[in-house]
VEXFI-563556 format. One record per residue: y, z, x of N, C-alpha, C in turn; chain; residue number from 1. Coordinates in steps of 0.1 Angstrom, whole numbers. Atoms other than C-alpha are relative to their C-alpha. Layout:
# residues N
REC,ny,nz,nx,cay,caz,cax,cy,cz,cx,mol,seq
REC,Y,Z,X,Y,Z,X,Y,Z,X,A,NUM
...
# end
This chain:
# residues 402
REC,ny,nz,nx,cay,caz,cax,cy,cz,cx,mol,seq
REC,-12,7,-1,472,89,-673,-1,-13,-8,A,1
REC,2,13,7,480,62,-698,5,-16,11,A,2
REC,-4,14,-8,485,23,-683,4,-11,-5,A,3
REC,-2,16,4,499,-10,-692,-2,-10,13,A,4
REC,-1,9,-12,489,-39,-673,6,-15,-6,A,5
REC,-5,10,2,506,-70,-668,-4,-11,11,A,6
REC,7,13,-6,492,-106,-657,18,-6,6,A,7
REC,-16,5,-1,524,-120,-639,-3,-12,11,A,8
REC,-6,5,-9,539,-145,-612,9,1,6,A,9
REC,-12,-8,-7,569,-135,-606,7,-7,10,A,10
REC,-3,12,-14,582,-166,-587,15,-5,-7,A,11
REC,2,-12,-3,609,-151,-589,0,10,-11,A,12
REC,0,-11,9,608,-117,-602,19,1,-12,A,13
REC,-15,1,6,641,-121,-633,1,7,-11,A,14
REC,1,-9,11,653,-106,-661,-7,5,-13,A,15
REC,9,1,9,635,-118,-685,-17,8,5,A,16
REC,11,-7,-3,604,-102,-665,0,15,-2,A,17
REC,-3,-13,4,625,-68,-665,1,8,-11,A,18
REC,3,-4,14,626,-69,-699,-12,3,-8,A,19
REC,13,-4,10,592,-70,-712,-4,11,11,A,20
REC,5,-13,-4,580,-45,-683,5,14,-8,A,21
REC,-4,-13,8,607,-19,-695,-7,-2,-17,A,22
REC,2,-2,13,597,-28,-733,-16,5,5,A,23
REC,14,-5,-3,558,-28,-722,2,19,3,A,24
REC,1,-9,-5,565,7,-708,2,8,-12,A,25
REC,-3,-2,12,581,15,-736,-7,4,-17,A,26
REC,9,2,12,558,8,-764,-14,8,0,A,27
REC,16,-3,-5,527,21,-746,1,12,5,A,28
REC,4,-13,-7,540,53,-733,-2,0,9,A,29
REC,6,4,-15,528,40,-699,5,11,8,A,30
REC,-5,-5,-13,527,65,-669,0,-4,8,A,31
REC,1,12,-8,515,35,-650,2,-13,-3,A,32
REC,-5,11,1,523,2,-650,-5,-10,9,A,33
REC,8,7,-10,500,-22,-629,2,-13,-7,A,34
REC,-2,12,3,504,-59,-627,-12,-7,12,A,35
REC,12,5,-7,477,-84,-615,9,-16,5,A,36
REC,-13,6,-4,501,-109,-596,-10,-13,7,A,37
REC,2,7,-9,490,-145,-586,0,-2,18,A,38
REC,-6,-3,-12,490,-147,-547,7,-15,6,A,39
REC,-11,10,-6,508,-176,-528,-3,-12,-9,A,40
REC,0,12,5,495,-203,-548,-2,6,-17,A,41
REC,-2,-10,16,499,-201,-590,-4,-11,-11,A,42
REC,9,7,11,484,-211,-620,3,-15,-2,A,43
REC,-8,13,1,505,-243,-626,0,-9,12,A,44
REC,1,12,-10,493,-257,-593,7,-4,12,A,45
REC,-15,4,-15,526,-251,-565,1,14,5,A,46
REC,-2,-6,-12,531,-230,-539,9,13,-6,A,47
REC,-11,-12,5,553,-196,-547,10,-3,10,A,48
REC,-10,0,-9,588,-196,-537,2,6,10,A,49
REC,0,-8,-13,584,-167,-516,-19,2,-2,A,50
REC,12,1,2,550,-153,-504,-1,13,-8,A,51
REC,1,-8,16,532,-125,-526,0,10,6,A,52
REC,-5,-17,-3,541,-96,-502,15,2,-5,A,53
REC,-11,0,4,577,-105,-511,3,-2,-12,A,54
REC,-1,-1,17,570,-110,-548,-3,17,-3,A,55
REC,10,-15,-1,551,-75,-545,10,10,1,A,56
REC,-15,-5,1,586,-61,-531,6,4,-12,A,57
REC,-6,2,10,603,-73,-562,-6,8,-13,A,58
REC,9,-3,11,575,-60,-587,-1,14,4,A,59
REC,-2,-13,-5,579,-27,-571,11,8,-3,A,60
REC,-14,-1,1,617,-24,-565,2,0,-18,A,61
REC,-4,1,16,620,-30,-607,-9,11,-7,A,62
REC,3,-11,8,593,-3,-619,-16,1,-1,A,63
REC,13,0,-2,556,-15,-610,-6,7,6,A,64
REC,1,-8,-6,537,8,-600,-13,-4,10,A,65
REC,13,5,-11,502,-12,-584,2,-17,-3,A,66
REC,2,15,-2,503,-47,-576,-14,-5,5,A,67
REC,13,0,-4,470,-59,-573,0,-20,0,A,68
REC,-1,14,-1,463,-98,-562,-7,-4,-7,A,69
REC,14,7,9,444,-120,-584,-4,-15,11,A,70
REC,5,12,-12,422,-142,-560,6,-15,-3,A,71
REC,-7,14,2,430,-181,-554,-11,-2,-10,A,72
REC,13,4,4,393,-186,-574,5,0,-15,A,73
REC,-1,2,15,412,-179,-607,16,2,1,A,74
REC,-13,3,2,447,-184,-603,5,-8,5,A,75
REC,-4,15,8,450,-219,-603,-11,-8,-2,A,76
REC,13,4,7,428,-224,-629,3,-2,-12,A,77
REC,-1,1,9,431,-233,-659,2,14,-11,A,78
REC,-5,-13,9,443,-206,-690,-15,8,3,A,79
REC,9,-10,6,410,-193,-701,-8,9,17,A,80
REC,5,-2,-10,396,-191,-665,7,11,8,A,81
REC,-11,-9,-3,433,-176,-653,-1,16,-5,A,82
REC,-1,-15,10,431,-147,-680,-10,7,0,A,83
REC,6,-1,-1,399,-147,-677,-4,14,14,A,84
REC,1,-7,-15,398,-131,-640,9,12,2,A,85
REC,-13,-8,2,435,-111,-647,-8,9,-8,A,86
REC,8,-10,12,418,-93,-679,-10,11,13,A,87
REC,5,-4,-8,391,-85,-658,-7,17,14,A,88
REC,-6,-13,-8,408,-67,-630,7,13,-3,A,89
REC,-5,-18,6,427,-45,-652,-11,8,-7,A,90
REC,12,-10,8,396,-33,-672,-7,9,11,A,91
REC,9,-7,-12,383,-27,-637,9,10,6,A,92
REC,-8,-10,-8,411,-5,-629,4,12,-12,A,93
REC,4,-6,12,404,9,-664,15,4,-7,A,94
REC,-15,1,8,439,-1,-679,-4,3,-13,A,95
REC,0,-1,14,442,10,-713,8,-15,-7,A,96
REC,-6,6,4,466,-14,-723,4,-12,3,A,97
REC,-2,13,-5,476,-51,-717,16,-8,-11,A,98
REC,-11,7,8,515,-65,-723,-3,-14,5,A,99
REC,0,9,-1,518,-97,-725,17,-7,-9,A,100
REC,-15,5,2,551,-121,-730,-4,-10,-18,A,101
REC,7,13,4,546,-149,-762,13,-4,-11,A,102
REC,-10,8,11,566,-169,-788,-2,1,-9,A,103
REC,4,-9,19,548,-153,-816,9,12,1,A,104
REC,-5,-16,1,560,-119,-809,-7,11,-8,A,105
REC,7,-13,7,534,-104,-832,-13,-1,5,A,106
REC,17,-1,-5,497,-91,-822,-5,-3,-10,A,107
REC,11,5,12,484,-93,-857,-6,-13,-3,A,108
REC,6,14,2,487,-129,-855,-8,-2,11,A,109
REC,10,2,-15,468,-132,-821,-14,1,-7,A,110
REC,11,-6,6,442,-110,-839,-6,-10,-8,A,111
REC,10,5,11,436,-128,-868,0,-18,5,A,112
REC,6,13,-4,435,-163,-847,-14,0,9,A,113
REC,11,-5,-9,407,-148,-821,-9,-2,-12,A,114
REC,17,2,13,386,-146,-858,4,-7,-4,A,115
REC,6,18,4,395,-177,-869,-4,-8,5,A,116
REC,7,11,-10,386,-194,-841,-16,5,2,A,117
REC,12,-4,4,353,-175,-841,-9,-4,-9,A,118
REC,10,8,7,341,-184,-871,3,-19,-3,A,119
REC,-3,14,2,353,-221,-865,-5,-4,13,A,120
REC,0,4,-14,339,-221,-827,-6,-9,1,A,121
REC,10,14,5,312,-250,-835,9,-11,0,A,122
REC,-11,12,7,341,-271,-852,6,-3,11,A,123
REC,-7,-5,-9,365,-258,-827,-2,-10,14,A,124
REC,-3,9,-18,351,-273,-793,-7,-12,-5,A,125
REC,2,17,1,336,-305,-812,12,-6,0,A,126
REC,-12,5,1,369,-317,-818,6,1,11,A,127
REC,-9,-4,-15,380,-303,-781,-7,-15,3,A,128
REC,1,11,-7,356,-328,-768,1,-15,-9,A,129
REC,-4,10,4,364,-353,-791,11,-7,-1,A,130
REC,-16,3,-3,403,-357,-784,-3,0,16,A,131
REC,-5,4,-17,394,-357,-744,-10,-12,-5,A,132
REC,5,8,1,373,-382,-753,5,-13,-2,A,133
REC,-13,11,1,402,-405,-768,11,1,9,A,134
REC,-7,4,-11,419,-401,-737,11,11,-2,A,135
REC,-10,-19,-4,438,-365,-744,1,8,17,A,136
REC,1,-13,-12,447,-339,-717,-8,10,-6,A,137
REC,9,-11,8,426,-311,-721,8,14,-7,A,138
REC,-4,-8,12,458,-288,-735,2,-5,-12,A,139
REC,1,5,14,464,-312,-760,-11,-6,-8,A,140
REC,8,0,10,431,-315,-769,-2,13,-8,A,141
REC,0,-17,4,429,-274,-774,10,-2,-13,A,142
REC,-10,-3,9,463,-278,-795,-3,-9,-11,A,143
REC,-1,11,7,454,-312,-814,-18,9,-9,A,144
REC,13,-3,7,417,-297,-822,1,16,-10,A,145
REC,-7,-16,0,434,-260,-830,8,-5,-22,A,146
REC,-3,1,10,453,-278,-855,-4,-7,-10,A,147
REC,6,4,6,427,-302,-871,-14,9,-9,A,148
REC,9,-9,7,406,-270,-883,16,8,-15,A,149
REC,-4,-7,9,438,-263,-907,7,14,2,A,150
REC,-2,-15,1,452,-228,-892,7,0,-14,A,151
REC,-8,-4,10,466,-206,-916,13,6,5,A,152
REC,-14,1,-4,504,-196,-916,-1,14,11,A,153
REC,-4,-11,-5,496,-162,-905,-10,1,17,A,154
REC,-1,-1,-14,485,-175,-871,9,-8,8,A,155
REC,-10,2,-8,499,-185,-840,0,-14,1,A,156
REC,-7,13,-1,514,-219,-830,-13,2,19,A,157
REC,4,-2,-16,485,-224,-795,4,-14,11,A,158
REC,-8,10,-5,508,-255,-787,9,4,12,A,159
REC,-5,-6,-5,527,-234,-775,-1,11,18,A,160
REC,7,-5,-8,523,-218,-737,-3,14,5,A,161
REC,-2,-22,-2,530,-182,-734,-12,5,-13,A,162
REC,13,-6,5,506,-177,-766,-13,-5,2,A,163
REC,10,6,-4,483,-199,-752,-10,9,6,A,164
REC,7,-7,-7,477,-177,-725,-1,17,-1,A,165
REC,2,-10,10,482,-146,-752,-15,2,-2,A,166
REC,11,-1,9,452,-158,-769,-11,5,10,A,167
REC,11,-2,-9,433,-164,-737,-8,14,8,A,168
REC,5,-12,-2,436,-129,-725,-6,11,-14,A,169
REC,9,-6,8,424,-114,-756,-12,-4,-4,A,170
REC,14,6,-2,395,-137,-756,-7,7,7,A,171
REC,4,-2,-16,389,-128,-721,-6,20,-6,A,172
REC,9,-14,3,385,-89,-735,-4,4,-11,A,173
REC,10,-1,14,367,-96,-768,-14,2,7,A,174
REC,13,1,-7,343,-102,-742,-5,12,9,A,175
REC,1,-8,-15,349,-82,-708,-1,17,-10,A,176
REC,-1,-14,5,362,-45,-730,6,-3,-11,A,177
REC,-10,1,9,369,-50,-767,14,10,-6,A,178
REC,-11,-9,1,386,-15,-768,12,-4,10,A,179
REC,-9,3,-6,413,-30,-745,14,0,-9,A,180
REC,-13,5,13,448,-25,-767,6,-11,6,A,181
REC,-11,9,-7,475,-54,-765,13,2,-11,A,182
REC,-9,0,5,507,-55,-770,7,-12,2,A,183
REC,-9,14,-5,528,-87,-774,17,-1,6,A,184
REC,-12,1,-2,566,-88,-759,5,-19,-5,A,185
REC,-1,13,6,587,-119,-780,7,-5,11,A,186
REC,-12,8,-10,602,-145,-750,11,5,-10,A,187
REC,-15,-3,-1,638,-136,-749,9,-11,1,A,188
REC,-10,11,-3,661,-165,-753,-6,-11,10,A,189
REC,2,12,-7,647,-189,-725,-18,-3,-2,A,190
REC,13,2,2,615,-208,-732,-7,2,18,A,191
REC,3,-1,-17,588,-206,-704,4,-12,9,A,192
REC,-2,15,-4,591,-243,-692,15,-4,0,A,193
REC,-8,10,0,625,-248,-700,12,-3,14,A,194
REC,-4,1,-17,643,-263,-666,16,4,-2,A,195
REC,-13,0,-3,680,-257,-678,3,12,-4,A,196
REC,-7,-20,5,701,-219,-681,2,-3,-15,A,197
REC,-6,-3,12,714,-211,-710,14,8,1,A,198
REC,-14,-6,-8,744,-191,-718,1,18,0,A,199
REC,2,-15,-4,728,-157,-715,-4,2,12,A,200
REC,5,1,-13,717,-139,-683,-16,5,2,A,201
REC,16,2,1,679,-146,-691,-4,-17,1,A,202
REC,-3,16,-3,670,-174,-678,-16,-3,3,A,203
REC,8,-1,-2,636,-189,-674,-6,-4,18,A,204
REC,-4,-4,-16,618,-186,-638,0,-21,6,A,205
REC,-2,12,-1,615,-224,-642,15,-10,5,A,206
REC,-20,2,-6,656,-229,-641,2,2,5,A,207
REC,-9,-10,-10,661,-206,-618,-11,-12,13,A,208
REC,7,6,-12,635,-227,-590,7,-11,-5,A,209
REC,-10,17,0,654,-256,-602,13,1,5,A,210
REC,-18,-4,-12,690,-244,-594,-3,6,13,A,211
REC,-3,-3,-13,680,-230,-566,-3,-13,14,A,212
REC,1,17,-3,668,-265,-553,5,-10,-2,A,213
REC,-13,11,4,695,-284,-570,9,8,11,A,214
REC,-8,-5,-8,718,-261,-550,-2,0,10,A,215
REC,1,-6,-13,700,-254,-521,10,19,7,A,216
REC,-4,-14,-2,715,-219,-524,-3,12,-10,A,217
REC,5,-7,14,707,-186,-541,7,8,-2,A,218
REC,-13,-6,7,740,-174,-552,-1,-5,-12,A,219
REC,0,10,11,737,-199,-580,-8,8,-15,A,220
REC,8,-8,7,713,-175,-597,-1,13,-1,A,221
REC,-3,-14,-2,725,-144,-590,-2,9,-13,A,222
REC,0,-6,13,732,-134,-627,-14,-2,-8,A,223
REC,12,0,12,696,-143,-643,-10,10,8,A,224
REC,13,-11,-3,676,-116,-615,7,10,3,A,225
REC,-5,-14,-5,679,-80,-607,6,-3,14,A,226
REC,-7,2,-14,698,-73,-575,-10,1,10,A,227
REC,11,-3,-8,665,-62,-560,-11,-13,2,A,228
REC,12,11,-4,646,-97,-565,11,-8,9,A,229
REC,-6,7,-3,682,-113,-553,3,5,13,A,230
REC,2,-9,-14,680,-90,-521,-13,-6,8,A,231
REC,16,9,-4,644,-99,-516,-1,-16,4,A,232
REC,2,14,5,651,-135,-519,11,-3,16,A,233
REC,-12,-1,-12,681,-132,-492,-11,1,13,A,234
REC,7,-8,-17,657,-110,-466,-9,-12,3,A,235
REC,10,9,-2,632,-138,-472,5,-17,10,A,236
REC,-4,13,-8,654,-168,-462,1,6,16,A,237
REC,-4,-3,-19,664,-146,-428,-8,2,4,A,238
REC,14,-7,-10,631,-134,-419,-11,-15,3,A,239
REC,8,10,-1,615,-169,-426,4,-9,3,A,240
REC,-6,17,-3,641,-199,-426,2,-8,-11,A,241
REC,-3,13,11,636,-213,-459,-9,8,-14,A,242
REC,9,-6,11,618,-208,-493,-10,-13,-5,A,243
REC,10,7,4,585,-229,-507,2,-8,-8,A,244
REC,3,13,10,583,-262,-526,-11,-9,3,A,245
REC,12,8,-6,554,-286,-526,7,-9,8,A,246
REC,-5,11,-9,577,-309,-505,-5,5,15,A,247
REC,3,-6,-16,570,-287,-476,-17,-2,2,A,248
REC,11,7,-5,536,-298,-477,-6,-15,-7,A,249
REC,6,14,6,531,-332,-489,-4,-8,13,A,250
REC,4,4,-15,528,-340,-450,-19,1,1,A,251
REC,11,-6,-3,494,-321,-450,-7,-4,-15,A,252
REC,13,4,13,480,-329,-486,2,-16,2,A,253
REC,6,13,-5,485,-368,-479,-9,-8,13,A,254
REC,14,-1,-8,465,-365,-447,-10,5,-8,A,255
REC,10,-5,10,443,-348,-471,-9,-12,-8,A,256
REC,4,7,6,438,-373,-490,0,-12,8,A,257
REC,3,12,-4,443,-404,-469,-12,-1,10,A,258
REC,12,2,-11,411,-394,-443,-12,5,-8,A,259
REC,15,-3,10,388,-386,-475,-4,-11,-1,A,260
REC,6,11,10,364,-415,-488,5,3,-13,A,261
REC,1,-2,15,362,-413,-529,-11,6,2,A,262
REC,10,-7,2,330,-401,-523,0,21,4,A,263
REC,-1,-14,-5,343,-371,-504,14,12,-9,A,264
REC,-14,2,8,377,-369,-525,-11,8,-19,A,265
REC,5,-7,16,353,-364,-558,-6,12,0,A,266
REC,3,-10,-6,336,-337,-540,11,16,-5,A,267
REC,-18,-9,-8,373,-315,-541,-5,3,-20,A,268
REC,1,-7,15,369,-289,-571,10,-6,-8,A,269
REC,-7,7,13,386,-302,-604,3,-17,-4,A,270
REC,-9,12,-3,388,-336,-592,-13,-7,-12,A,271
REC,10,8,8,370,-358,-622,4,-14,-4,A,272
REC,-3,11,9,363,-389,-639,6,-16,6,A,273
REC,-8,9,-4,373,-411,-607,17,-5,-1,A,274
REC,-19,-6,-3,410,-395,-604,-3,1,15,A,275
REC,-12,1,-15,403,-396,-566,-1,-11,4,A,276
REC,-4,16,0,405,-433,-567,13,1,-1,A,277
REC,-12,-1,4,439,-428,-584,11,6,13,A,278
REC,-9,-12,-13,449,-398,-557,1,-13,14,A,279
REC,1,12,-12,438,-428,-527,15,-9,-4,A,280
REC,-14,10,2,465,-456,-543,10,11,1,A,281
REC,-13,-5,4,489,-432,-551,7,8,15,A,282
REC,-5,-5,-15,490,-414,-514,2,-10,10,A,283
REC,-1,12,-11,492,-449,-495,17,-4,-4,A,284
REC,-15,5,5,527,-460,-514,11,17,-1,A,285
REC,-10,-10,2,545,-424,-520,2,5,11,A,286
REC,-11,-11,-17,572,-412,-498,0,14,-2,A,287
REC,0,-16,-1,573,-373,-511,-12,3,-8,A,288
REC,5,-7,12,555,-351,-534,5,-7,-16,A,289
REC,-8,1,12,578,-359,-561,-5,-17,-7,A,290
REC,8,11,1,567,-397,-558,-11,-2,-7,A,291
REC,15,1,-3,536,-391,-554,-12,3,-18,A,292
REC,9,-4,15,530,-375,-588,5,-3,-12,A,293
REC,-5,13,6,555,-396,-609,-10,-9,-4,A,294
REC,11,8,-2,529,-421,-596,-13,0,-11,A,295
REC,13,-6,7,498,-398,-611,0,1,-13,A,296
REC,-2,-6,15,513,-385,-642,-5,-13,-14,A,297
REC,-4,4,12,500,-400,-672,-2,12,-11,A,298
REC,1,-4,11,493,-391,-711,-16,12,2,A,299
REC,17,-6,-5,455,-379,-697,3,14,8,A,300
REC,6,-13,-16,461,-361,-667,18,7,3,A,301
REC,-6,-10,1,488,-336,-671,9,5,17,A,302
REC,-12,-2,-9,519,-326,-644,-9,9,7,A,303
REC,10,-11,-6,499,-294,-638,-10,1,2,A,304
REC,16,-2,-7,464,-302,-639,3,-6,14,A,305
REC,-4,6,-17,477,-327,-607,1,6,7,A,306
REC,-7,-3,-11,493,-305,-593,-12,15,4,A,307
REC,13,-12,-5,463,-278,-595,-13,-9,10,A,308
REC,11,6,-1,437,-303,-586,8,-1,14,A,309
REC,-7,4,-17,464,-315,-552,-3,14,9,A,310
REC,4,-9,-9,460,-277,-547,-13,-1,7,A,311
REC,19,-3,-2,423,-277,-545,0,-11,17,A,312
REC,-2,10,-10,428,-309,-520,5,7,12,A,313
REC,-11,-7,-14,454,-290,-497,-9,9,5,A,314
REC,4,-10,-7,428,-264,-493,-12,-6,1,A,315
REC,9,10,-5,398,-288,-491,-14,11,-6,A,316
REC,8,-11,5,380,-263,-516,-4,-10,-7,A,317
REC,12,12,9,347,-280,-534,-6,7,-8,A,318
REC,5,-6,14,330,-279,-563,-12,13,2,A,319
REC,5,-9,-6,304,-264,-551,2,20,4,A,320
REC,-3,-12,-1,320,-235,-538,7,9,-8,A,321
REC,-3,-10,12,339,-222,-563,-10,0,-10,A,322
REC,9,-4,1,307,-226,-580,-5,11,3,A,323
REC,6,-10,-4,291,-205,-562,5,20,3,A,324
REC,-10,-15,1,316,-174,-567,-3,8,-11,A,325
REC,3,-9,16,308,-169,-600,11,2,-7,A,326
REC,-7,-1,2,323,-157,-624,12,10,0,A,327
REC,-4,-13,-4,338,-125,-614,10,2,7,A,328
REC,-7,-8,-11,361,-110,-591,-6,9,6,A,329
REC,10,-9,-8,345,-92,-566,5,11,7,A,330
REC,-4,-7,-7,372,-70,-553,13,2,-6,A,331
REC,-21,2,0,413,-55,-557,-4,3,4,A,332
REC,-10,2,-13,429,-65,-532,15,6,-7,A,333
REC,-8,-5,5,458,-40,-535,12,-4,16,A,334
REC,-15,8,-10,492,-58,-522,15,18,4,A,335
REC,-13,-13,0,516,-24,-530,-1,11,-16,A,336
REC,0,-14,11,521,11,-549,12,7,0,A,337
REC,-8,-10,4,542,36,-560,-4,8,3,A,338
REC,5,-15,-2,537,73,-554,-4,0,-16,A,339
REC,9,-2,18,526,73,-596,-10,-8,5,A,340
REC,12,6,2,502,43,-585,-11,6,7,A,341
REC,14,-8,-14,485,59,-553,-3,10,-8,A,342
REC,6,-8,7,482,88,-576,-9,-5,-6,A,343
REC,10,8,9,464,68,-602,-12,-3,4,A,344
REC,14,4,-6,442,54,-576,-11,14,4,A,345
REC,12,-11,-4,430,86,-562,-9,6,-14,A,346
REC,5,-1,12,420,94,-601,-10,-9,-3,A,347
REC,7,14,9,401,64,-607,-9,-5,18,A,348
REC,10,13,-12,386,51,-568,-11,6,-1,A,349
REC,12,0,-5,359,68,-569,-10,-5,-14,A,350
REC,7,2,12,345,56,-604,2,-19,-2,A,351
REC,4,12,1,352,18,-592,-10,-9,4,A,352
REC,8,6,-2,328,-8,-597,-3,-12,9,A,353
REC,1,7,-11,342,-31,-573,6,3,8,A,354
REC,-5,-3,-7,353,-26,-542,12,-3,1,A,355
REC,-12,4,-1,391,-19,-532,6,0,12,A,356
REC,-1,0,-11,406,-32,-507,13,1,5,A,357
REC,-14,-3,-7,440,-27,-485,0,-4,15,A,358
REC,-8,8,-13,434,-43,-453,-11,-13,-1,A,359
REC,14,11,-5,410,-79,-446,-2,-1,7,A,360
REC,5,0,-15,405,-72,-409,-16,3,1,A,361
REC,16,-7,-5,370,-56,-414,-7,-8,-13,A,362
REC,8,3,14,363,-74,-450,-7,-15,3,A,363
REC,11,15,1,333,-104,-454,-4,-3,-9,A,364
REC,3,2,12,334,-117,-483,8,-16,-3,A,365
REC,-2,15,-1,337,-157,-495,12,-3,-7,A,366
REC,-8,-4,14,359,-150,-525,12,5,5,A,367
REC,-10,-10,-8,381,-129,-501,4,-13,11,A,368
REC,-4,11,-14,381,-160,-470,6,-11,-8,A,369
REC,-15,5,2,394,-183,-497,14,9,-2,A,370
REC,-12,-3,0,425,-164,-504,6,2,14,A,371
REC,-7,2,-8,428,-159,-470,4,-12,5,A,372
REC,-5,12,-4,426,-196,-461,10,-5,-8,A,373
REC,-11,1,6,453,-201,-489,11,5,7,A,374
REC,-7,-7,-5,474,-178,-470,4,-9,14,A,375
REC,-3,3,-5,470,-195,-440,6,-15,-2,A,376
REC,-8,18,6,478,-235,-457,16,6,-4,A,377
REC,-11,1,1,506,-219,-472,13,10,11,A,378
REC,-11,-3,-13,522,-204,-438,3,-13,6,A,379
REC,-2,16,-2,517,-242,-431,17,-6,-2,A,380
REC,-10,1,3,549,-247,-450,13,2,4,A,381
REC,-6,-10,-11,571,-228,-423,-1,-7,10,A,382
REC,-2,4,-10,584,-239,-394,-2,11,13,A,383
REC,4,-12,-11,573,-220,-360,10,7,4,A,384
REC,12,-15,6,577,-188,-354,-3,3,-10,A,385
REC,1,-8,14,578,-184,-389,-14,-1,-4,A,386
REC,12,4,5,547,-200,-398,-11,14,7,A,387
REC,10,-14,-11,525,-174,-369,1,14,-9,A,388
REC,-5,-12,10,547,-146,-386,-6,4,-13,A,389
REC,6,-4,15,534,-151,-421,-14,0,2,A,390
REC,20,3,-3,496,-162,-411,0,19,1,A,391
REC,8,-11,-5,496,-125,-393,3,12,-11,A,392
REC,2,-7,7,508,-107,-422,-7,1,-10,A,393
REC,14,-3,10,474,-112,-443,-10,11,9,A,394
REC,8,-8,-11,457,-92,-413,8,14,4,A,395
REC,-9,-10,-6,487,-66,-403,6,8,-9,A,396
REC,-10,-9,7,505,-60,-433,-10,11,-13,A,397
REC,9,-13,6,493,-27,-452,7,-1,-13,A,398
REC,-5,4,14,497,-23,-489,16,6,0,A,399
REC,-16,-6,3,536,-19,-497,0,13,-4,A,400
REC,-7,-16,2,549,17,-501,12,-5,-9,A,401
REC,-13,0,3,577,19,-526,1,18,-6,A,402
# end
C-alpha cells in the first residue's frame, strides 16, 4: 500500500489543510494517508484550541486515515528538533512519501538548498553563531546567516516559515531514510502567520483563532473550515464549556514562576542566558498572559521562543530531562484510524521497531509520562467537571474509529 504522511496541527482543522491533503493524495497515489499531529500543546508554544482527540476527529472526518501523536519532547521544539521527531515517526510507520505545505511550491528547490547548505555547513553555522551573538533570535540568525553565504536564485527564500520547516524535514530524512520521497503543496492564498481573512474561503489557522477570540463565537468562521471541523468545534464547546487560549492558564504559569528562585527558574528546559530573571520581573507586574509577554518580547527573544520556553515552565519540565530522552521517539501513540488505516497497521505491526501504542493504562515509559503530564496541565485550563472529564480521557479513551 502506497502512503503519504503529513506533519500537522490542525488547530483547527480548515480548508487550507483540506486542500493539500486532497492534493497530497492526489499526487502520490496514496492508499493511506497518515498524519503525525502535535498533541495538546504545539510547536509555537500555546495550548491547542481543542484537545488532540478532537483534532484527531477532524483529521479523520476530512480523509486521514492514522493519526499518530507526536510526543510533547518534540513538539514544542524548535523546527529542526520539531521535524526532526515528525520525519521520524513516519519512516517508522514506513511512509513512502512526505507532503508538506511551503511558499516555494517547488521540491527541486528544497533539493538543491539541502546541497548547498551541505557544502556551506562550516560557513553556515559560523555565521548562525555569530548573529546570536550580536544579539539576534535564533530564526533570524538561521535566515540572516542563510543569506550571508549568497543563495542562488534557484533556492528557497528560509525566511520564510512553512519552507523553513520544508527544509527541516528533508534534513531530518537526509539523515533518518534518504529514500523518503517529498512532495511540496504551494500555501494557498493565506500566509501561515497571517492574523487577518482575506476575501477567499482559505483562511490561515492563525485568523481563524483570532476571530474566534475577537468574537467569542464560532459562527464567524464558518466559511474558512469544513463542516466536519465546524461540528467538531460546536460538540467541543458543549461537552467542555469553552475552547483553549493561554489566558486560561496564566493563573498557573505565574505561580510557576513566582515560587521559583533564578536558580531553579534556569533549571526549566530552554530557559537561557539569565531570561529567568526577566520571566521573575515580568510575572510580578503583569495582569494576563497577553501582558506578560508584551513585557518579554524583545528583538532577541522571539513571541514563540517565550511562549515555548512559558510552556516548559507550565509543565516544570528541566533540562535535564528532556536530556535524558534522547533523541528519538520511543513509541506511536496512535490517537485514531480508518478501516484503510487499521488495515495498513495489521501489514506493517509486526515489522515495527518501536512499540505501538493505543491505550497508557499499562504503559511505563518517561517520554510517554510527559505527554501524559501535558495532558493533565492542559485539562487545567477547564473548569470542573470538565477539567476531571478530559484528564480521564488520556486513560479511557481508545484510538478513534472513523
Amino acid at each position: 500500500m502506497k502512503t503519504v504522511g503529513i506533519v500537522v496541527e490542525y488547530n483547527p482543522f480548515h480548508n487550507g489543510h483540506l486542500y493539500q491533503l486532497q492534493k497530497a493524495k492526489e499526487e502520490t497515489h496514496a492508499d493511506v494517508a497518515i498524519c503525525i499531529m502535535s498533541g495538546n500543546f504545539l510547536q509555537r508554544g500555546e495550548p491547542a484550541l481543542v484537545s488532540k482527540w478532537s483534532r484527531a476527529k477532524m483529521a479523520l472526518s476530512a480523509g486521514i486515515d492514522l493519526v499518530i501523536e507526536l510526543p510533547f519532547a518534540f513538539s514544542v521544539q524548535k523546527a529542526e528538533i520539531f521535524a526532526y521527531g515528525a520525519v521520524y515517526l513516519l519512516n517508522a510507520l514506513n511512509c513512502s512519501h512526505i507532503c508538506f505545505g511551503s511558499e516555494s511550491g517547488q521540491i527541486t528547490e528544497f533539493h538543491h538548498t539541502i546541497d548547498f547548505l551541505k557544502q556551506h555547513r562550516l560557513r553556515y553555522e559560523k555565521y548562525i553563531k555569530d548573529f546570536i551573538k550580536m544579539g539576534m533570535s535564533y530564526p533570524s540568525a538561521l535566515s540572516k546567516a542563510y543569506e550571508a553565504l549568497h543563495p542562488k536564485n534557484e533556492l528557497i527564500d528560509l525566511s520564510k516559515p512553512n519552507n523553513i520547516l520544508g527544509f527541516h524535514y528533508m534534513d531530518a530524512a537526509s539523515d533518518i531514510n534518504p529514500h523518503i520521497q517529498f512532495i511540496t503543496v504551494k500555501r494557498k492564498n493565506a500566509g501561515y502567520h497571517d492574523p487577518a481573512f482575506n476575501e477567499t474561503n482559505i483562511a490561515s489557522a492563525t485568523s481563524i483563532r483570532n476571530r474566534i477570540q475577537q468574537t467569542d463565537q464560532t459562527d464567524s468562521i464558518k466559511e474558512y473550515i469544513p463542516k466536519t471541523s465546524f461540528s467538531e468545534l460546536q460538540s467541543y464547546l458543549s461537552h467542555f464549556g469553552q475552547l483553549h487560549s493561554w489566558e486560561n492558564y496564566w493563573d498557573y504559569l505565574q505561580y510557576q514562576i513566582l515560587s521559583k528562585s533564578s536558580e531553579e527558574l534556569k533549571s526549566i528546559y530552554d530557559m537561557e542566558e539569565g531570561l529567568e530573571n526577566r520571566f521573575i520581573r515580568a510575572a510580578q507586574t503583569a495582569k494576563d498572559f497577553q501582558s506578560f509577554m508584551e513585557t518579554m518580547k524583545t528583538k532577541r527573544y522571539t513571541w514563540t521562543r517565550l511562549q515555548r520556553i512559558s510552556t516548559q515552565v507550565l509543565l516544570n519540565v528541566h533540562k535535564k530531562e528532556i536530556r535524558s530522552l534522547g533523541r528519538k521517539p520511543q513509541y506511536i501513540r496512535l490517537l485514531g484510524m480508518s478501516h484503510s488505516g487499521q488495515k495498513y497497521l495489521r501489514t506493517i505491526k509486526k515489522d515495527l521497531e518501536i512499540p505501538l501504542i493505543s491505550k497508557v493504562s499499562a504503559q511505563q515509559n518517561q517520554m510517554l509520562a510527559l505527554d501524559i503530564k501535558a495532558t493533565q496541565i492542559y485539562a487545567h485550563g477547564l473548569q470542573e467537571p470538565f477539567r476531571s472529564k478530559l484528564r480521564d480521557y488520556e486513560y479511557k479513551q481508545p484510538p478513534i474509529m472513523f
